[in-house]
N, C-alpha and C positions, 0 to 999 in steps of 0.2 A: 504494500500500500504506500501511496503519497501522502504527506500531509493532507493535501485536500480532500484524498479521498478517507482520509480518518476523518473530517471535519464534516464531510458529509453524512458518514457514520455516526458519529456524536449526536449531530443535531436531530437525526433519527430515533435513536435511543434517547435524547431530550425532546424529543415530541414539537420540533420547534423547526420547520423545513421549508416552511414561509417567508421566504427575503419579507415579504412587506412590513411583516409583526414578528421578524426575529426578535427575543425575550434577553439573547448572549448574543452581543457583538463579536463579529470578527477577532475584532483585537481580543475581547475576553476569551476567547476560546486558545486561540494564540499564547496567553499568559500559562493560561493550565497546562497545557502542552508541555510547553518551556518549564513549569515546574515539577511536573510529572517524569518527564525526562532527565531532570537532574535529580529528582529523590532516587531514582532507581540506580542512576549513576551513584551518588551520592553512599546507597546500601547495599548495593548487590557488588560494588567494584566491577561491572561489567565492560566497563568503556576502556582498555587497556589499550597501552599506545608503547612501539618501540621501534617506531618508524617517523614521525612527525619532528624533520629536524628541527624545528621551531621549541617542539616541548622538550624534547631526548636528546638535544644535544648544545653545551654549553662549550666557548669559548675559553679558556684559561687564560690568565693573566699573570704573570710571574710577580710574586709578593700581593699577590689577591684572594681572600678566603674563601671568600662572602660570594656568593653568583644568586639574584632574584629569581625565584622559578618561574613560570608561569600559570598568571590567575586560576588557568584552567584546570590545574596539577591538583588531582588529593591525595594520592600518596606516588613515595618513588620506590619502587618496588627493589630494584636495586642498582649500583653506580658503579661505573667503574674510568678510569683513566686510559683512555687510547692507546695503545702501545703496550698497557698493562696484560698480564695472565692472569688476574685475581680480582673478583669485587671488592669494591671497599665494605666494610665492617661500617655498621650501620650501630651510633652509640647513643645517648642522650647527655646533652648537656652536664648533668649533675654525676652521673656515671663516671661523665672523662673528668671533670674537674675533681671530682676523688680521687681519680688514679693518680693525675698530674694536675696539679693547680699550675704550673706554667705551659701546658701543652700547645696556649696560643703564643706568649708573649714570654720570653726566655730571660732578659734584660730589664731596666728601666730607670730612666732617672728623668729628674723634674729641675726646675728654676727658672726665675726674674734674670738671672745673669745669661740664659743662654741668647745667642746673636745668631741668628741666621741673616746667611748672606746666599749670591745665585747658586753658588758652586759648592758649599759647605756650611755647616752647623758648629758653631765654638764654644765654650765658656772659660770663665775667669776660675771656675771654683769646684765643677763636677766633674771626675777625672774616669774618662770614659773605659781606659784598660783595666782599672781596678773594678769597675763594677759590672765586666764583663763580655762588653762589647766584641766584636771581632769585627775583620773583614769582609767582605763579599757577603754584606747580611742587609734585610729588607730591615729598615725601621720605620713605622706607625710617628705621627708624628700630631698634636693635637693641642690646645690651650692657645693656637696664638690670633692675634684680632687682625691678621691678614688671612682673609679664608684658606686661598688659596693654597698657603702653605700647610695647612690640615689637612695630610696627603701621606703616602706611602712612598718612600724614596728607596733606591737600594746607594747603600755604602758600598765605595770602594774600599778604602782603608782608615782604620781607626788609630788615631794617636792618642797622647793622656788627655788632653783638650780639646780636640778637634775630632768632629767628623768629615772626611770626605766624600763627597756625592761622586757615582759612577757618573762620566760625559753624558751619557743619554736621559740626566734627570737635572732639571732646573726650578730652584725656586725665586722666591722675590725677597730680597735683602731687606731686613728688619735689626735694629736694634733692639736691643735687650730690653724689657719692662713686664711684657708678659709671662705669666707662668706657661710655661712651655713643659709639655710632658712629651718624653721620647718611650716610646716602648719597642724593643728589638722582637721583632715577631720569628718564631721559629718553624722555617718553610723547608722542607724535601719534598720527594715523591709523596702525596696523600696516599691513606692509607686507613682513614676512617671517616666516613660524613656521617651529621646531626640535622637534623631541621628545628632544633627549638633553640639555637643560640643565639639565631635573631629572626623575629618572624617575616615568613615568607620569601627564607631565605634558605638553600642548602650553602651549608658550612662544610669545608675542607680542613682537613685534621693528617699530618700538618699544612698548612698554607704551601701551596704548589710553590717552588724556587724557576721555576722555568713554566714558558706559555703548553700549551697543550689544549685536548680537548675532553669534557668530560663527558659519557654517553650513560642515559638514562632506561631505563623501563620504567615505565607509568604507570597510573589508574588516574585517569582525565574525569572532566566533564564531558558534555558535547560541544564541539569543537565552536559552533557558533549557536547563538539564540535566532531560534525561526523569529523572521519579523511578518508582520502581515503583509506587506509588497509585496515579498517572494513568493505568495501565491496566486499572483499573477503569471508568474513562468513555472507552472506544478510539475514538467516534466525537468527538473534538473534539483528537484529538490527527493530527501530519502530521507527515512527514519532511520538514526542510528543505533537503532536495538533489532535482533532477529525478526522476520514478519510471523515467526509462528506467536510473537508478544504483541501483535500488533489489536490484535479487537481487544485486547484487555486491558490495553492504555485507555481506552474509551473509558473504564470504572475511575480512573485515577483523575480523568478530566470532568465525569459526571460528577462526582465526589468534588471537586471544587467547586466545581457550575450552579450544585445544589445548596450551595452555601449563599448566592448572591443576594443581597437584599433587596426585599420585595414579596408582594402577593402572588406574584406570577414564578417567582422564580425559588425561593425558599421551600426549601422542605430538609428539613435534619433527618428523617428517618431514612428518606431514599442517600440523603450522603453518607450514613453509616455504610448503609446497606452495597456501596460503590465503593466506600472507602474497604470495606471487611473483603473484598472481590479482588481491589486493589493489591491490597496487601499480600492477599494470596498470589497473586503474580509475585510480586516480590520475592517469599518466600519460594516459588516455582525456579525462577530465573538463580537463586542461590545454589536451590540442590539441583540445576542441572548442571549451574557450574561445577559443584561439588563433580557430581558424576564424570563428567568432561577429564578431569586433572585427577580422579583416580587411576590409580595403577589398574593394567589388566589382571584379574583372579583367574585364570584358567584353571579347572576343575583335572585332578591328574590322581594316580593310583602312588599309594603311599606303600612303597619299599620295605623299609621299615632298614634297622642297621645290616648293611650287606656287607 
């Protein structure tokens, strides 16, 4: 079925087939759809994606943790790093910071006396080899009132005073007054993602040291919201759930539609009664995915020890 031809079905089953004294607008029918379609998405995990480079696949940024998913993302089933043999280990926030409370940020020092200039980071008083610094390492850089330099730079080389910026990173020369916090972030090959370290964000653990690509398996939304236009062109448009689910979407759209205020249009009993129907698909669409992703049992005669 097409959307329109579900909408004609609907309207059937809502006893409403009259353009002149339609009861559920277009557009209202259109919303239910759209909602009906993302609950199922939303609890059946039906709509997996591991093809849509848009959602499954992220750019790396060398000394970059943080990559925003896409809105459409509910969960990443699992990740891994291009060129890698192994998925990343999938941890939570509170988990890693038990194991290692420095597992993002390895270093750090703070002050009023530091001076950033284009090429490099100074101070009069914080001695960077003592508190651990090195060479050829990304540092977080934040507290100062020129935005810009609130930025992630990699060091070339570290002296007791000084930081040197690598030539391919430039900032904007500032005197000293603000408290400036430097944090050394600790970057290799990742080798763990999180999604609750910042929302709506999958987290790299450690922070990539080099650009890359990271490649995703999903469980999406639908990829776009039907709009009412688009049924104006019905052949280019599809439902994205199996057609054998397709007349029992109609309970899930009746079950809204029965909810609308009004004498014509209200009745709670009939929206139970769509919504209980409803739901049953739901639960239908679960166990068949169950079934789908079970192992084969093949029935065999038992030996017994030979």
């Amino acid at each position: 079925m097409t959307p329109v031809q579900l909408f004609t079905a609907t309207r059937r089953w809502l006893n409403d087939e009259t353009a002149a004294t339609y009861k559920w607008t277009q557009a209202e029918l259109v919303d239910y759809y759209n909602n009906v379609i993302d609950q199922i998405a939303r609890e059946t995990s039906i709509l997996s994606d591991a093809t849509t480079t848009l959602l499954v696949e992220k750019a790396l940024t060398a000394g970059t943790g943080d990559y925003a998913f896409d809105v459409r993302l509910l969960e990443i089933v699992n990740a891994r790093i291009a060129g890698e043999t192994r998925n990343l280990d999938r941890v939570t926030l509170r988990e890693r910071s038990g194991q290692d409370p420095t597992w993002r940020f390895t270093n750090s020092a703070s002050g009023v006396d530091i001076v950033i200039t284009t090429t490099a980071i100074t101070s009069t008083t914080t001695d960077f080899l003592e508190l651990g610094f090195v060479d050829d390492s990304f540092v977080q850089i934040t507290g100062s009132a020129t935005a810009g330099n609130n930025t992630t730079v990699l060091v070339d080389t570290v002296a007791q005073y000084s930081l040197t910026l690598d030539t391919d990173y430039t900032l904007t020369a500032r005197i000293a007054g603000d408290r400036v916090i430097l944090k050394q972030i600790n970057t290799d090959t990742p080798l763990r993602y999180m999604v609750d370290y910042r929302y709506g964000y999958i987290t790299l653990d450690p922070t990539p040291h080099n650009a890359g690509s990271l490649l995703m398996d999903v469980i999406k939304l639908q990829d776009t919201l039907l709009t009412e236009a688009e049924l104006d062109t019905p052949t280019t448009l599809t439902i994205p759930v199996s057609y054998q689910y397709h007349l029992q979407l109609i309970d899930g759209i009746c079950a809204k539609a029965y909810m609308k205020s009004g004498p014509s249009t209200f009745n709670i009993e009939k929206s139970k009664i769509h919504q209980m129907d409803f739901n049953l698909l739901k639960d239908r669409i679960k166990r068949d995915m169950i079934k789908a992703s079970k192992p084969a049992t093949n029935l065999s005669p038992h030996y017994g020890a030979i």
